[in-house]
PDB file as gemmi writes it, atoms N, CA and C in Angstrom:
CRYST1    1.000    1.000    1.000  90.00  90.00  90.00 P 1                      
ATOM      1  N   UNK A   1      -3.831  29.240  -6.525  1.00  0.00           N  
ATOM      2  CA  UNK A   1      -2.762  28.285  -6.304  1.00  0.00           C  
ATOM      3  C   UNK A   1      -3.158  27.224  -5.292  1.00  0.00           C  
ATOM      4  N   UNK A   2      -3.563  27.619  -4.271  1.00  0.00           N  
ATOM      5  CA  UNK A   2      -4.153  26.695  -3.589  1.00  0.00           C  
ATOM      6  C   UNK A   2      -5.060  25.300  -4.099  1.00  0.00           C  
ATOM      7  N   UNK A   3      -5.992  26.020  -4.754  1.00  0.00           N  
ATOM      8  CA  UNK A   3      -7.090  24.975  -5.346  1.00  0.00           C  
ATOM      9  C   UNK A   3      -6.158  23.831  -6.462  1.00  0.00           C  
ATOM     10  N   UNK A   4      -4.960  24.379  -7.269  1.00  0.00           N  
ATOM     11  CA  UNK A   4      -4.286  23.498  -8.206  1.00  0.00           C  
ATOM     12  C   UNK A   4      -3.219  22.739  -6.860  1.00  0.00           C  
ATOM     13  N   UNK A   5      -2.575  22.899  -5.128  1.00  0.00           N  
ATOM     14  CA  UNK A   5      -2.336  22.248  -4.462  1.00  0.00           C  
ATOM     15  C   UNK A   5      -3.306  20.941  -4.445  1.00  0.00           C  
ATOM     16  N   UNK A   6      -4.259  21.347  -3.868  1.00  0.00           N  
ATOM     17  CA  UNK A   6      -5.334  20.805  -3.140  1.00  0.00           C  
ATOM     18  C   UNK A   6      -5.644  19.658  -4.433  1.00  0.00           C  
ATOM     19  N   UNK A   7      -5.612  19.801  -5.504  1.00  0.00           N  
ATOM     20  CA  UNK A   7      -6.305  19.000  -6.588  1.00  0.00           C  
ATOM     21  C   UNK A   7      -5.167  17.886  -6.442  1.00  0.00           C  
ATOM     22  N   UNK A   8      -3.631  18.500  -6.784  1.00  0.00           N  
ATOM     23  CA  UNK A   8      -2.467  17.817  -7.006  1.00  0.00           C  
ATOM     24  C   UNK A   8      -2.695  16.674  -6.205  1.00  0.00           C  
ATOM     25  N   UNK A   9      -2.633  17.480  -4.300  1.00  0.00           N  
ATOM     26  CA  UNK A   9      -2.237  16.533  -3.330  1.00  0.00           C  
ATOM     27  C   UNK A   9      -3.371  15.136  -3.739  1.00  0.00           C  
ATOM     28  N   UNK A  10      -4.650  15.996  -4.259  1.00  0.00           N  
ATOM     29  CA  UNK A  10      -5.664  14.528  -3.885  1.00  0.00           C  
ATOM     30  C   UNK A  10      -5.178  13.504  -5.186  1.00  0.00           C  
ATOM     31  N   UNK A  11      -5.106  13.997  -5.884  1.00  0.00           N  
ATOM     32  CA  UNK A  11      -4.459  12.871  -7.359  1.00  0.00           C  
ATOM     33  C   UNK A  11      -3.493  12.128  -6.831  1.00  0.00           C  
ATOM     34  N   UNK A  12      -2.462  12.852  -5.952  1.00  0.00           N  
ATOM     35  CA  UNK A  12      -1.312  12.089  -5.354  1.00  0.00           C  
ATOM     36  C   UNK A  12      -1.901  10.680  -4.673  1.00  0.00           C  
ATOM     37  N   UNK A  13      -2.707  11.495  -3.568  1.00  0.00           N  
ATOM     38  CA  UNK A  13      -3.283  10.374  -2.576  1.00  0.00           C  
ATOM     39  C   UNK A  13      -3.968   9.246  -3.463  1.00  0.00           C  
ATOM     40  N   UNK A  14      -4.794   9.898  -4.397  1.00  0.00           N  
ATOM     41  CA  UNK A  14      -5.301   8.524  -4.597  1.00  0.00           C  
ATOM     42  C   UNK A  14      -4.819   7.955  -6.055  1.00  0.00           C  
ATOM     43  N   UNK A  15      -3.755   8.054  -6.481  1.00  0.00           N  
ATOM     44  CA  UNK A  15      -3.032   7.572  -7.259  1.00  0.00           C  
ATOM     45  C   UNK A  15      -2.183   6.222  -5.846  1.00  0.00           C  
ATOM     46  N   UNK A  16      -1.532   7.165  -4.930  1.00  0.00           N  
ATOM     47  CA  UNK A  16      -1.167   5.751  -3.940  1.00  0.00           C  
ATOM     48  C   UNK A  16      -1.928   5.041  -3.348  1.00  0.00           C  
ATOM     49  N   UNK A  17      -3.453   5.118  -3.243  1.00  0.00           N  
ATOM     50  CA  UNK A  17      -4.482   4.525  -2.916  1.00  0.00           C  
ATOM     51  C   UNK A  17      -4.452   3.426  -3.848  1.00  0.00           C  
ATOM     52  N   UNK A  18      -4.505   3.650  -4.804  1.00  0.00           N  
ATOM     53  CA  UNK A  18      -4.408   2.090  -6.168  1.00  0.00           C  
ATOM     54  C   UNK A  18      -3.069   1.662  -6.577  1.00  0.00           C  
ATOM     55  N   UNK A  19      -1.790   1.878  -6.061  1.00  0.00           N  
ATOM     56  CA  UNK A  19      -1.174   1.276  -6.536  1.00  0.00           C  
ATOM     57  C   UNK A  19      -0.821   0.096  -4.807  1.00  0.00           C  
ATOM     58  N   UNK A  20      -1.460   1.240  -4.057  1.00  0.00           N  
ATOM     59  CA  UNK A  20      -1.609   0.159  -2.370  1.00  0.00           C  
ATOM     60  C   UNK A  20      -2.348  -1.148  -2.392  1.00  0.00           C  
ATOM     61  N   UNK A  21      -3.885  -0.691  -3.521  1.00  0.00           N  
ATOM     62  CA  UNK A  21      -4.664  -1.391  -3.643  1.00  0.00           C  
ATOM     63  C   UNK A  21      -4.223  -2.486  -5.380  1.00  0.00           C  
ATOM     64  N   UNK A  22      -3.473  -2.058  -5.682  1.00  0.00           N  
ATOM     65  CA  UNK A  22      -2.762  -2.996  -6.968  1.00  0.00           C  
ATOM     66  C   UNK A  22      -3.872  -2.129  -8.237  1.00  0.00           C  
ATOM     67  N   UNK A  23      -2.826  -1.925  -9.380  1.00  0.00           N  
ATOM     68  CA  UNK A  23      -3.796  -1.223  -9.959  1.00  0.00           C  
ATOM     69  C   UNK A  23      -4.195  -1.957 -11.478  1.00  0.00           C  
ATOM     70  N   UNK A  24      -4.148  -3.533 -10.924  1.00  0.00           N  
ATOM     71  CA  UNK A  24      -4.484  -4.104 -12.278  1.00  0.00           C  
ATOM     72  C   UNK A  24      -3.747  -4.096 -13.234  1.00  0.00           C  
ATOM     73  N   UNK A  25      -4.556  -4.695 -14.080  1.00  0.00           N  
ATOM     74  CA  UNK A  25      -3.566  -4.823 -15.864  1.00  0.00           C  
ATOM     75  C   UNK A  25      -3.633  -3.842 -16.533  1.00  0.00           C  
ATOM     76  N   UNK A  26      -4.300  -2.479 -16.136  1.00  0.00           N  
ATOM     77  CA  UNK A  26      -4.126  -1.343 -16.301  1.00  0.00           C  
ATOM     78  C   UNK A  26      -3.393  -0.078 -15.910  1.00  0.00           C  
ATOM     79  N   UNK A  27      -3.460   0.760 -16.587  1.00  0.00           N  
ATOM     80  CA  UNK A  27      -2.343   1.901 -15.378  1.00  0.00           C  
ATOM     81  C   UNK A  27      -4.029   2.289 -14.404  1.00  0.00           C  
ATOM     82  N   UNK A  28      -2.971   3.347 -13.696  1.00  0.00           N  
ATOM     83  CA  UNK A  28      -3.319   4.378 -12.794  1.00  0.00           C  
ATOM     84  C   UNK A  28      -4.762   5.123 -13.650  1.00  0.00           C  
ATOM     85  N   UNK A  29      -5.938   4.554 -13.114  1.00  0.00           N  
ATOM     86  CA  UNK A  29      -6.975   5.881 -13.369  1.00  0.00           C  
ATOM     87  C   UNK A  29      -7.305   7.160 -13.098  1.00  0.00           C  
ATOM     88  N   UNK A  30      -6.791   8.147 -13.777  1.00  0.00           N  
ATOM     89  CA  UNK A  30      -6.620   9.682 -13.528  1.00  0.00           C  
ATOM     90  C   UNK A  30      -7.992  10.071 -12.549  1.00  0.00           C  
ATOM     91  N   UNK A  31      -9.102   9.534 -13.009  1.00  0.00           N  
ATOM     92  CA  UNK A  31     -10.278  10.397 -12.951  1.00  0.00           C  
ATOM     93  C   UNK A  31     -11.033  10.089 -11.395  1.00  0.00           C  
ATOM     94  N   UNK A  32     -10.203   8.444 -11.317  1.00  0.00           N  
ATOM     95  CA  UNK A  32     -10.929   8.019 -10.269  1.00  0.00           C  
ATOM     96  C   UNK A  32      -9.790   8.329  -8.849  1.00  0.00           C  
ATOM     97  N   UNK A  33      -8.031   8.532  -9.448  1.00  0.00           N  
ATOM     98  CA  UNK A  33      -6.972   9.172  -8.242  1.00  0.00           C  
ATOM     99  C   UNK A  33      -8.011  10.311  -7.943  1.00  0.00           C  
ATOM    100  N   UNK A  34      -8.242  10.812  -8.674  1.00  0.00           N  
ATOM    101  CA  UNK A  34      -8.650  12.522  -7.923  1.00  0.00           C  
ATOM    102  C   UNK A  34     -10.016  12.799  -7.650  1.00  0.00           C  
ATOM    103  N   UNK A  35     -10.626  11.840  -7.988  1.00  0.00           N  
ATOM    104  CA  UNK A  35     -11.873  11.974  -7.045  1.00  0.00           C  
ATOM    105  C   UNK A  35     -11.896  11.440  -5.440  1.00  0.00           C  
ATOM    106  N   UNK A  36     -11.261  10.242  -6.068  1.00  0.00           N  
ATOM    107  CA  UNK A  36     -11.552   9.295  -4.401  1.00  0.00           C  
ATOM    108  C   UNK A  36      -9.904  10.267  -3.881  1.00  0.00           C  
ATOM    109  N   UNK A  37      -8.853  10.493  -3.926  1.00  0.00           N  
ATOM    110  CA  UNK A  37      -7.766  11.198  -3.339  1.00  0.00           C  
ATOM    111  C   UNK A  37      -8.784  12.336  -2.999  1.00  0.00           C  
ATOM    112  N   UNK A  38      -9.483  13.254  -3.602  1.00  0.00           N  
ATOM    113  CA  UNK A  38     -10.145  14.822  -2.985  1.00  0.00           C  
ATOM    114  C   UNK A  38     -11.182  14.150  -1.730  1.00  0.00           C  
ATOM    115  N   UNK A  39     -12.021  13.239  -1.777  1.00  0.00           N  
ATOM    116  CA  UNK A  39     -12.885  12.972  -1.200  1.00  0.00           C  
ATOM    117  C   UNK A  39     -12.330  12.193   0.496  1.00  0.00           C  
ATOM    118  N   UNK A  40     -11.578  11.095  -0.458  1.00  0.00           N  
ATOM    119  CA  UNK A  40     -10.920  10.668   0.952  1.00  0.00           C  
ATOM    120  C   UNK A  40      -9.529  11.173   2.124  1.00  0.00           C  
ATOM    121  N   UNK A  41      -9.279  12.533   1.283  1.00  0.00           N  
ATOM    122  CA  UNK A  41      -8.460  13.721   1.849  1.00  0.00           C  
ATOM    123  C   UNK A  41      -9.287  14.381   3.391  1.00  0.00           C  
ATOM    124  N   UNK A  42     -10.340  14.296   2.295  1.00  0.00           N  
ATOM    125  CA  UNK A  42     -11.194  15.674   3.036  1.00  0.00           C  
ATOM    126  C   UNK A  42     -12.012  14.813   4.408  1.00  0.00           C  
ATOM    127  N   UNK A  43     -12.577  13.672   4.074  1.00  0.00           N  
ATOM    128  CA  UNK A  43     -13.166  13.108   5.336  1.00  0.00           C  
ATOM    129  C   UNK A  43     -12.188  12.087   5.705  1.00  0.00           C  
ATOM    130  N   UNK A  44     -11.511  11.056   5.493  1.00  0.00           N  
ATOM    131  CA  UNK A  44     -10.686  10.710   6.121  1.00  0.00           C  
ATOM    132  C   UNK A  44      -9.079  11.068   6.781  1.00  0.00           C  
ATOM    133  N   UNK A  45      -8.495  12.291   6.171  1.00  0.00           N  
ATOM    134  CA  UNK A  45      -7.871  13.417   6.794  1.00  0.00           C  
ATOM    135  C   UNK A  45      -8.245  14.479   7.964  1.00  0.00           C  
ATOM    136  N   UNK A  46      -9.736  14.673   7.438  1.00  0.00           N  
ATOM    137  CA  UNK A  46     -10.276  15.652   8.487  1.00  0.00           C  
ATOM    138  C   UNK A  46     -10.814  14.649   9.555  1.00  0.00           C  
ATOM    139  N   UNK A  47     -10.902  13.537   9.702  1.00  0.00           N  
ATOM    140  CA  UNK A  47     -11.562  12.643  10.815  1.00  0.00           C  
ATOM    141  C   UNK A  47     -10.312  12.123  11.676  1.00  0.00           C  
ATOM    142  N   UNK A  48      -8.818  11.978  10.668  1.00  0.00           N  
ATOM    143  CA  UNK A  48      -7.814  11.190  11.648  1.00  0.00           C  
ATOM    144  C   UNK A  48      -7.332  12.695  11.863  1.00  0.00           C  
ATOM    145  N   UNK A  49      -7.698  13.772  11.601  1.00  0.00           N  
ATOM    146  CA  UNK A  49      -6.829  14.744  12.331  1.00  0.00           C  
ATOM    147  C   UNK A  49      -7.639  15.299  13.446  1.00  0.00           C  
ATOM    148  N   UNK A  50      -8.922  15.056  12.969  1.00  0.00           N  
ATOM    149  CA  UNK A  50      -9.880  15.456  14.666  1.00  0.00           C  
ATOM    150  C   UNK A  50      -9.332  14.458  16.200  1.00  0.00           C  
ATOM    151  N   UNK A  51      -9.901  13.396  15.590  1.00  0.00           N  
ATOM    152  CA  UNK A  51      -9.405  12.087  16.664  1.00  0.00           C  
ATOM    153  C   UNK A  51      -7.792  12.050  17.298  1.00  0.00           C  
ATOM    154  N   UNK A  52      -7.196  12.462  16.239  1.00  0.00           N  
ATOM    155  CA  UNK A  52      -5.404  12.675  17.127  1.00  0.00           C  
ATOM    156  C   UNK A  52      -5.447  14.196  17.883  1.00  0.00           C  
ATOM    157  N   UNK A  53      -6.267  15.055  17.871  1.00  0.00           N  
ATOM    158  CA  UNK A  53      -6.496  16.159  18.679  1.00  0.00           C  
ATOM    159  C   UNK A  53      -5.210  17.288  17.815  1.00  0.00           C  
ATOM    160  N   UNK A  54      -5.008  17.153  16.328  1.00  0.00           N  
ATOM    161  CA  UNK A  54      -4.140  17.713  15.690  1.00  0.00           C  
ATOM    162  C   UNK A  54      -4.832  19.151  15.120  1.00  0.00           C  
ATOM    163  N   UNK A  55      -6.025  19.440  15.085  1.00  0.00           N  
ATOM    164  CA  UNK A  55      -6.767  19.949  14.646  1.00  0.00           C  
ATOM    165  C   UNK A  55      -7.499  20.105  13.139  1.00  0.00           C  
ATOM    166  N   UNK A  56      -6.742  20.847  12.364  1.00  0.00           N  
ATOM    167  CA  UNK A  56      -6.697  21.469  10.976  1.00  0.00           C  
ATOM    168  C   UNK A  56      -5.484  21.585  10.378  1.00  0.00           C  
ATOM    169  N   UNK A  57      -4.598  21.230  10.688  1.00  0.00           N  
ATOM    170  CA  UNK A  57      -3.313  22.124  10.843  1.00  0.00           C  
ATOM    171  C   UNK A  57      -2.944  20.596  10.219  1.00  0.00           C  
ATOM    172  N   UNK A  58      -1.634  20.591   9.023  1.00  0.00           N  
ATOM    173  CA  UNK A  58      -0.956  19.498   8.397  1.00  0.00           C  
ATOM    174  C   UNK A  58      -0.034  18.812   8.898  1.00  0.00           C  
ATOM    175  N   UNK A  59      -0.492  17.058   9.498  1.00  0.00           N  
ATOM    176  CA  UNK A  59       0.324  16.790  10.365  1.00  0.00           C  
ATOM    177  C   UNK A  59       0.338  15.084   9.514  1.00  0.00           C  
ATOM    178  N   UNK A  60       1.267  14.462   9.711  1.00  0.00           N  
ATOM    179  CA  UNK A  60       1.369  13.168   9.713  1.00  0.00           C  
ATOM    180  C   UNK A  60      -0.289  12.222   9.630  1.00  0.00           C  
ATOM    181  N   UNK A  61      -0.877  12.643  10.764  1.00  0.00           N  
ATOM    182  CA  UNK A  61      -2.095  11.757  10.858  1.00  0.00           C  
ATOM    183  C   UNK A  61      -2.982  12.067   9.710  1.00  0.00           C  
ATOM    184  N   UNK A  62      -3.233  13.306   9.461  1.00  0.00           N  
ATOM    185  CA  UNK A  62      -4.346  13.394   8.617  1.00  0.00           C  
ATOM    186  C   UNK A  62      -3.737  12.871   6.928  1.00  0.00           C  
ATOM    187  N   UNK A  63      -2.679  12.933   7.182  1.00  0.00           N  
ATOM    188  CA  UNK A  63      -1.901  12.267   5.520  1.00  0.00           C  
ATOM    189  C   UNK A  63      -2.374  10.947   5.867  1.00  0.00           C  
ATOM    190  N   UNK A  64      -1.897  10.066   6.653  1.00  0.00           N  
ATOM    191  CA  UNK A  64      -2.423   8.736   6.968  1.00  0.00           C  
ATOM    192  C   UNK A  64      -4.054   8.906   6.545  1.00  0.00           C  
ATOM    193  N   UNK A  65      -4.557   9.661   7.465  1.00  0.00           N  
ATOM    194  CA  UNK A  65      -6.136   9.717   7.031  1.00  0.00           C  
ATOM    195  C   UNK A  65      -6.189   9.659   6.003  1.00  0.00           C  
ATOM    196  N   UNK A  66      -5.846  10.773   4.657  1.00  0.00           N  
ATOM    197  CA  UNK A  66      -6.261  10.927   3.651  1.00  0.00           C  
ATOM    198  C   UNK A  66      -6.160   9.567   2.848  1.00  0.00           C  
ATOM    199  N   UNK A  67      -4.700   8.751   3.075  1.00  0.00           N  
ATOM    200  CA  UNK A  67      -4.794   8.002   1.885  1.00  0.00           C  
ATOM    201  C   UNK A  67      -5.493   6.927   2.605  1.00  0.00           C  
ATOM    202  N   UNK A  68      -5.976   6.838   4.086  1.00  0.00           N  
ATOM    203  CA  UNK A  68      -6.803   5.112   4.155  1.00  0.00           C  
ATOM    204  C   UNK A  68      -8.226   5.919   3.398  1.00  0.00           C  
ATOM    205  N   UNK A  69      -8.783   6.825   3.838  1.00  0.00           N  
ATOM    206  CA  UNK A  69     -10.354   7.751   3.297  1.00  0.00           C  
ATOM    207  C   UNK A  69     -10.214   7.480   1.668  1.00  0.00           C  
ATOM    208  N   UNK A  70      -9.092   7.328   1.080  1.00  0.00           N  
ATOM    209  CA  UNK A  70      -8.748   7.434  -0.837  1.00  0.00           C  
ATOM    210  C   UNK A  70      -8.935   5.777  -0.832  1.00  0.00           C  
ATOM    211  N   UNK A  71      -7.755   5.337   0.085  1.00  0.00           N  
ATOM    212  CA  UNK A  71      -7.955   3.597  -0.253  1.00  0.00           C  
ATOM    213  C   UNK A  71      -9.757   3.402   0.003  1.00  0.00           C  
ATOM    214  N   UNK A  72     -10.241   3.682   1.130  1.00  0.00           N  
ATOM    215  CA  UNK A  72     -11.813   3.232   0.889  1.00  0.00           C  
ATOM    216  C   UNK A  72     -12.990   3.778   0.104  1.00  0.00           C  
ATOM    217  N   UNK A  73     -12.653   4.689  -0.201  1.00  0.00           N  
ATOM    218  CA  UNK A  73     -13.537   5.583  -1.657  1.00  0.00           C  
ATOM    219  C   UNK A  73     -12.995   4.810  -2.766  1.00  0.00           C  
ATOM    220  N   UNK A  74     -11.547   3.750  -2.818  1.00  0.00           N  
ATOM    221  CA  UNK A  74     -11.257   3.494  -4.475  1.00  0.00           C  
ATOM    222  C   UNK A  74     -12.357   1.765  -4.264  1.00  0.00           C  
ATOM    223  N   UNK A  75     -12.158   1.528  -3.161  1.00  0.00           N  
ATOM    224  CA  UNK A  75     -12.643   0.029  -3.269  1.00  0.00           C  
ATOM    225  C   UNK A  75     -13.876   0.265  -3.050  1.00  0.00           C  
ATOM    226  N   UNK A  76     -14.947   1.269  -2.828  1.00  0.00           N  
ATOM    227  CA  UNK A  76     -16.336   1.457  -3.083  1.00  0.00           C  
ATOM    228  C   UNK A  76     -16.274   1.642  -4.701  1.00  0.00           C  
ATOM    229  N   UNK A  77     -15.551   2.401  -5.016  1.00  0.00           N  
ATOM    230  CA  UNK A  77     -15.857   2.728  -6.569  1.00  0.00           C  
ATOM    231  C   UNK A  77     -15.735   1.502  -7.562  1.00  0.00           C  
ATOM    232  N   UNK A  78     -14.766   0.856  -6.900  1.00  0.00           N  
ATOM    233  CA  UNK A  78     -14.320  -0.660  -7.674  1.00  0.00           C  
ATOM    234  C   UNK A  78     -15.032  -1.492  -7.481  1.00  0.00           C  
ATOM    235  N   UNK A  79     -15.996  -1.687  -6.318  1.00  0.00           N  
ATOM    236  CA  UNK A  79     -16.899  -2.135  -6.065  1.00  0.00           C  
ATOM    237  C   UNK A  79     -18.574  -2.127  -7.075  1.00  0.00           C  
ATOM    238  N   UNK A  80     -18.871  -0.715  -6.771  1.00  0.00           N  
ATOM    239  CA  UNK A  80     -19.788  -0.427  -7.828  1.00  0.00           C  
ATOM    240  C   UNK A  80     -19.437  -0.534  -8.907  1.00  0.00           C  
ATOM    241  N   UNK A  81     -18.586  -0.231 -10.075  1.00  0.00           N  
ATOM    242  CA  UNK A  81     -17.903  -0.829 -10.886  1.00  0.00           C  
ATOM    243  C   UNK A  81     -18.193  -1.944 -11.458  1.00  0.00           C  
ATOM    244  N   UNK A  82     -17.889  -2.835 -10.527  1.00  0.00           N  
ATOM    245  CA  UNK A  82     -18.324  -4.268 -10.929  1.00  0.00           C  
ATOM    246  C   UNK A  82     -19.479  -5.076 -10.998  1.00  0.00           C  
ATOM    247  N   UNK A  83     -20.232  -4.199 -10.053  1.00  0.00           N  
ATOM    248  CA  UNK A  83     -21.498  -4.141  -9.682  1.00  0.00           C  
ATOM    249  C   UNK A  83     -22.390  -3.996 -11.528  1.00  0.00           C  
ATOM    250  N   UNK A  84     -22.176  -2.774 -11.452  1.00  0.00           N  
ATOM    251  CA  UNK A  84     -22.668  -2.561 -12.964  1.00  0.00           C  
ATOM    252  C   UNK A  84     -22.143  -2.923 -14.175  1.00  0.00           C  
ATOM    253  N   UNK A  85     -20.926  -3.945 -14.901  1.00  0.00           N  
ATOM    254  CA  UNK A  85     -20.475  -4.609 -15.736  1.00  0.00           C  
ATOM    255  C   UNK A  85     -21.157  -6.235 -15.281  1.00  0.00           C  
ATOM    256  N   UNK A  86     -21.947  -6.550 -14.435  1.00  0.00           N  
ATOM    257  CA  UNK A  86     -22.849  -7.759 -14.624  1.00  0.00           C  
ATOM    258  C   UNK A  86     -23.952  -7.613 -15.186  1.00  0.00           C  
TER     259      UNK A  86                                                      
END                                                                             
């Protein structure tokens, strides 16, 4: 149960990561919410919850963390992206 949390929350995050970041003339990309949401959970959650001295433990900051860590994993990916359609 945990691991189907943990997947959810990151799809969440980075589903609001692109609609923060505008998600185009397209919908919501499933594949890329839950990669960049798992990725930018885990280091930008675990970095704003070190720095606020919150620890591990689920607090306000590391949610903030997670979705700026999702917003900057979606605009690297969107980045490369575009990179390779030239």
């Amino acid at each position: 149960m945990l691991i189907i949390g943990l997947i959810l929350f990151g799809m969440l995050v980075g589903a609001a990561a692109q609609l923060i970041l505008g998600k185009g003339s397209r919908g919501i990309d499933w594949s890329m919410a839950i990669v960049a949401g798992l990725v930018g959970s885990f280091v930008g959650g675990l970095l704003a919850s070190l720095i606020a001295g919150d620890g591990l433990e689920l607090r306000p900051s590391g949610i903030i963390g997670s979705i700026v860590g999702a917003i900057i994993v979606t605009l690297v990916w969107r980045a490369i992206g575009s990179r390779s359609k030239r």
